[in-house]
N, C-alpha and C positions, 0 to 999 in steps of 0.2 A: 297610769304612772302617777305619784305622786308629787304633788307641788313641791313639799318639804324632805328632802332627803341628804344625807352627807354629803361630802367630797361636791357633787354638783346638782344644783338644783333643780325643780320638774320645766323650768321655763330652759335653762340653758339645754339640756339634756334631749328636750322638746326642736327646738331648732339643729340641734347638729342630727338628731337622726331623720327630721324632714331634706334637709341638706343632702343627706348622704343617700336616704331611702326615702324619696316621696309618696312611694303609695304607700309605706304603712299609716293603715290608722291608730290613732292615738286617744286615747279615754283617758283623760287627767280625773282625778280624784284628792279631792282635797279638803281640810275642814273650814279653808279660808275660803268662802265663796262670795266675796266682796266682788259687783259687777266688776266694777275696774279691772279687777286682775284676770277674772273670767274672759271677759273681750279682751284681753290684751293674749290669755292664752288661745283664743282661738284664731287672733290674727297673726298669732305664730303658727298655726297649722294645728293645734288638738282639732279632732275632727266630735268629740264629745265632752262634755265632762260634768260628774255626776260627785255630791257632797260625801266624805265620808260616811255621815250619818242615816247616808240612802239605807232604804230595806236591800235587802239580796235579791228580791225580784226586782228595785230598780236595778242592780249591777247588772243582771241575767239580761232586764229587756236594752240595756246600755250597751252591751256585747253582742245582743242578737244583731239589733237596729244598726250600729255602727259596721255593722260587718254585711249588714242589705242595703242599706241606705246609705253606709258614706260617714252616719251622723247620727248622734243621738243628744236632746236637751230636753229637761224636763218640763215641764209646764211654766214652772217660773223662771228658770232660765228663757223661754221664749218669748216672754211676756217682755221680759226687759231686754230683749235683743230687737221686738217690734217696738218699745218704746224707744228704740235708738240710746239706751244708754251712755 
């Protein structure tokens, strides 16, 4: 799902359907990948989220992974999630 979209945004849109459906997973995609916002969407429940500018095999292995594992973050997303951003 997208961070930036009409009528409501990926963060609001992100919580009502954890709300409503917990187990879905969620792959935010967005071209703003400023940590902040990143940890802020995944302490709302995105269970992944990958840059618009990713290749198509990251999308592919974002979809695989989140759908085995729960979760998928790239190497620099993880980098700064073990840095405690």
């Amino acid at each position: 799902m997208d961070y930036r979209m009409p009528i409501m945004d990926g963060r609001e849109a992100l919580q009502i359907i954890k709300a409503k459906y917990p187990e879905v997973k969620v792959i935010m995609i967005s071209v703003h990948d400023e940590p902040d916002l990143i940890m802020d969407l995944i302490a709302k429940g995105a269970n992944s989220f990958i840059s618009k500018g990713s290749t198509s095999d990251t999308l592919f292995n974002a979809i695989t992974r989140t759908h085995i594992d729960g979760h998928y973050f790239d190497s620099n997303l993880s980098r700064l999630m073990m840095n405690g951003v």
